[in-house]
C-alpha positions as CSV (number, residue, x, y, z in Angstrom):
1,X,0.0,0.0,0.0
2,X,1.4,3.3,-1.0
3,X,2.7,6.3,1.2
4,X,0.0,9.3,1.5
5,X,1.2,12.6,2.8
6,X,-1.9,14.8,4.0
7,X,-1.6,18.0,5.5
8,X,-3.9,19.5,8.2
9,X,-7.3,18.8,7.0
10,X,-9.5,21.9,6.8
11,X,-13.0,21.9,6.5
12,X,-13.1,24.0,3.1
13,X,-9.3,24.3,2.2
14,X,-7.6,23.6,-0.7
15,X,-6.8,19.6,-1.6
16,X,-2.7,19.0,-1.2
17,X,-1.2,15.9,-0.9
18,X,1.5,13.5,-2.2
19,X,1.5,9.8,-2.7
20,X,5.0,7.7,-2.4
21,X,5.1,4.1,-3.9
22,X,6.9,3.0,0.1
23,X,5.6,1.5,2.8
24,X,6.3,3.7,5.7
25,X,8.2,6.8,7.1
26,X,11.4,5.3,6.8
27,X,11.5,3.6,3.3
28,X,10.5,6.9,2.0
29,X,13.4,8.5,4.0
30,X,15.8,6.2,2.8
31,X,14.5,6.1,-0.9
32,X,13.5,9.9,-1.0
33,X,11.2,11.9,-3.7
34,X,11.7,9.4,-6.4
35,X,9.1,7.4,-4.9
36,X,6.5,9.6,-5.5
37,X,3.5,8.9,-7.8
38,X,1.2,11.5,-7.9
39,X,1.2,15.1,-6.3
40,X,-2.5,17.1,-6.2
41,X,-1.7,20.8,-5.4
42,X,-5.3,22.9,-4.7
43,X,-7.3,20.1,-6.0
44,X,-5.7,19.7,-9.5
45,X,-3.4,16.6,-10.0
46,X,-0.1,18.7,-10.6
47,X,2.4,15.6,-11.3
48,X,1.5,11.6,-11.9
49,X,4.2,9.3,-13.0
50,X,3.3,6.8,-15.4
């Protein structure tokens, strides 16, 4: 199961998140950004690797 970063939720604020193809804290420590696969910035999906 993949990685997802979430920010303070806010009842009306914009959607920004990340999700890394790791398991945990660590791996994605140790493996760093590469892992990600898909950024959403303000509710738009800003990045998605293929």
């Amino acid at each position: 199961m993949p990685l997802v970063l979430l920010p303070a939720l806010v009842l009306g604020g914009p959607a920004r998140f990340a999700v890394f193809d790791v398991p945990d804290r660590a791996a994605l420590v140790r493996l760093g950004a590469s892992t990600c696969v898909a950024t959403v910035v303000d509710g738009r999906m800003v990045f998605r690797r293929r």
